[in-house]
LOFIGU-959352 format. One record per residue (C-alpha): x, y, z; residue in one letter. Coordinates in Angstrom, 1 decimal, always signed. Layout:
BEGIN
+--------+--------+--------+---------+
!     xx !     yy !     zz ! residuo !
+--------+--------+--------+---------+
!      X !      Y !      Z !       A !
...
+--------+--------+--------+---------+
***
This chain:
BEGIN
+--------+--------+--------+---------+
!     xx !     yy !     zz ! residuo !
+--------+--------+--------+---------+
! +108.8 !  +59.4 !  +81.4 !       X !
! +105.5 !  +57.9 !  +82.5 !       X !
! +105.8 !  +54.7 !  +84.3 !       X !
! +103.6 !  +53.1 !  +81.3 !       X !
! +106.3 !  +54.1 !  +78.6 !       X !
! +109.2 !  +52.8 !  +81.1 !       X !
! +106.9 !  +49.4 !  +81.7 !       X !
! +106.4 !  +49.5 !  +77.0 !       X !
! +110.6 !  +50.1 !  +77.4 !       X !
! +111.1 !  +46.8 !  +79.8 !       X !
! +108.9 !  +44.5 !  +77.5 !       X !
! +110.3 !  +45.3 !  +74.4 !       X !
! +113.9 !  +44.7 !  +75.9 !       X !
! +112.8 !  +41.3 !  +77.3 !       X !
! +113.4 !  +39.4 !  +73.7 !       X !
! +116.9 !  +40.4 !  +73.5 !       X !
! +117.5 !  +39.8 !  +77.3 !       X !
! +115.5 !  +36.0 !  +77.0 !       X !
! +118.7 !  +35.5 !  +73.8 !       X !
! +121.3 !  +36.5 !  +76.0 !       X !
! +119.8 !  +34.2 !  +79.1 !       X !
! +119.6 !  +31.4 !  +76.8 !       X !
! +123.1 !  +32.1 !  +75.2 !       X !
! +125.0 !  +32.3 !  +78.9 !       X !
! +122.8 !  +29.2 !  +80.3 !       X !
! +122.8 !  +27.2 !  +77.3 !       X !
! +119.4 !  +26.5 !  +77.6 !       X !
! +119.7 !  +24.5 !  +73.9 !       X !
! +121.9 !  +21.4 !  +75.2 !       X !
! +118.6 !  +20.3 !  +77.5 !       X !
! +116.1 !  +17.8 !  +76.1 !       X !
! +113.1 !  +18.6 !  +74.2 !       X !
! +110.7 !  +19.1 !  +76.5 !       X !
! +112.7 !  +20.5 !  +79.3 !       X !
! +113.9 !  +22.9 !  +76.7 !       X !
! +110.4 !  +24.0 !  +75.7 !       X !
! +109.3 !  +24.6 !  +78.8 !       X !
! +112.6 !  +26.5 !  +79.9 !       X !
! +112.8 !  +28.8 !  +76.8 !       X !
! +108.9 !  +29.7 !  +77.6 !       X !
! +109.2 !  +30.3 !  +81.0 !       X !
! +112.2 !  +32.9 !  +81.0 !       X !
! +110.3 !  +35.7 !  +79.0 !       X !
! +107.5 !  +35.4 !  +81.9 !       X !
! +110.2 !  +35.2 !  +84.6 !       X !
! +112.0 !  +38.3 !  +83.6 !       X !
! +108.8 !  +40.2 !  +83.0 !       X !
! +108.1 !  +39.6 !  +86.5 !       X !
! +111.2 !  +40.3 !  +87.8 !       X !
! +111.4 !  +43.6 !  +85.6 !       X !
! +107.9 !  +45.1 !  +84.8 !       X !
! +106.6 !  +43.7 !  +87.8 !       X !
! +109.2 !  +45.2 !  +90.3 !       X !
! +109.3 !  +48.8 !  +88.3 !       X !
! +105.6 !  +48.7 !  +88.6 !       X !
! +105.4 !  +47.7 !  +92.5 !       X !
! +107.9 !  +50.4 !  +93.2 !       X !
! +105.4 !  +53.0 !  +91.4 !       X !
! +102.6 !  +51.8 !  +93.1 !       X !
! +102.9 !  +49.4 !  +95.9 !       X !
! +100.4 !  +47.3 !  +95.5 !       X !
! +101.6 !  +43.5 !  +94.3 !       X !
!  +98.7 !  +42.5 !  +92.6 !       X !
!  +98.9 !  +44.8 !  +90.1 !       X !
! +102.7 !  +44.7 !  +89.8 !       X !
! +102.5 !  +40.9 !  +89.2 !       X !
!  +99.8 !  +40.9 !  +86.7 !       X !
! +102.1 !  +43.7 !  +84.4 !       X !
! +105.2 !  +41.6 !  +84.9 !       X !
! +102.9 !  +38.6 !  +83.9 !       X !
! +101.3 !  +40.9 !  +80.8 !       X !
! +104.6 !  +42.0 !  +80.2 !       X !
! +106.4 !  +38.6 !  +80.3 !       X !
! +104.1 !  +37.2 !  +77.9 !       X !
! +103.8 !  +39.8 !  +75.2 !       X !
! +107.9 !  +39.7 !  +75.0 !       X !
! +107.7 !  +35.9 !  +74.6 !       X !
! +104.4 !  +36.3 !  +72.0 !       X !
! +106.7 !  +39.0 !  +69.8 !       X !
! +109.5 !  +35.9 !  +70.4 !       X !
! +107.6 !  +33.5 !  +68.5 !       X !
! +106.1 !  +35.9 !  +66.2 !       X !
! +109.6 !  +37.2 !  +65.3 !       X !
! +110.7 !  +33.3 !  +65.0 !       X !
! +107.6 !  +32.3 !  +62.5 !       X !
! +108.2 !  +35.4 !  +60.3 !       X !
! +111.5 !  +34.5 !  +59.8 !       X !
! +110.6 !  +30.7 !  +58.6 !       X !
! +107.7 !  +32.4 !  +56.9 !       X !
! +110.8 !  +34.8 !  +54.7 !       X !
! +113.3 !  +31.5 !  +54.6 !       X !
! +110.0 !  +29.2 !  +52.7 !       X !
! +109.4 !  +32.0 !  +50.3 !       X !
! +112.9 !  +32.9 !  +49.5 !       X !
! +113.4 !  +28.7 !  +49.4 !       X !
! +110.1 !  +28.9 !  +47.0 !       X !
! +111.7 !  +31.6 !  +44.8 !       X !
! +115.1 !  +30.0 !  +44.3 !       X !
! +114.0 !  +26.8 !  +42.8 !       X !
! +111.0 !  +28.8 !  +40.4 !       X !
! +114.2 !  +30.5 !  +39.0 !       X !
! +116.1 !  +27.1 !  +38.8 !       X !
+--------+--------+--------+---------+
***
């Protein structure tokens, strides 16, 4: 596989990964704001720490390898919130539905 489709692999892997970090570290018992800033760090964090390394072992050069893992981090935590805000979006209209057929 070309390092581009591995790199395409790693990112869509991170969501499901962030859940699981989030899950074992119980990220939801923190404050508010601690919690915010937690929950949108880890997706960038594990980007780096997967994109970023795979891509530094390709091609040695860091720069590059730490602005995929940074791309990378934050297009998993942008499908994150997109994911989240469709499914509020599908819970308001299926809310909306129920009470027009009350």
């Amino acid at each position: 596989m070309e390092p581009v489709s591995i790199v395409a692999l790693i990112t869509a892997g991170i969501p499901l990964v962030t859940a699981v970090f989030k899950k074992v570290f119980k990220t939801d018992q923190l404050d508010e704001k601690p919690r915010k800033g937690v929950n949108a760090l880890i997706p960038v964090v594990l980007g780096i720490l997967s994109s970023g390394l795979y891509s530094y072992s390709q091609g040695q050069d860091w720069m590059t390898a730490l602005a995929i893992g940074l791309g990378s981090g934050g297009a998993a935590a942008s499908v994150r919130d997109i994911d989240k805000n469709l499914t509020q979006l599908m819970a308001a209209i299926s809310g909306l539905a129920a009470k027009t057929k009350a």
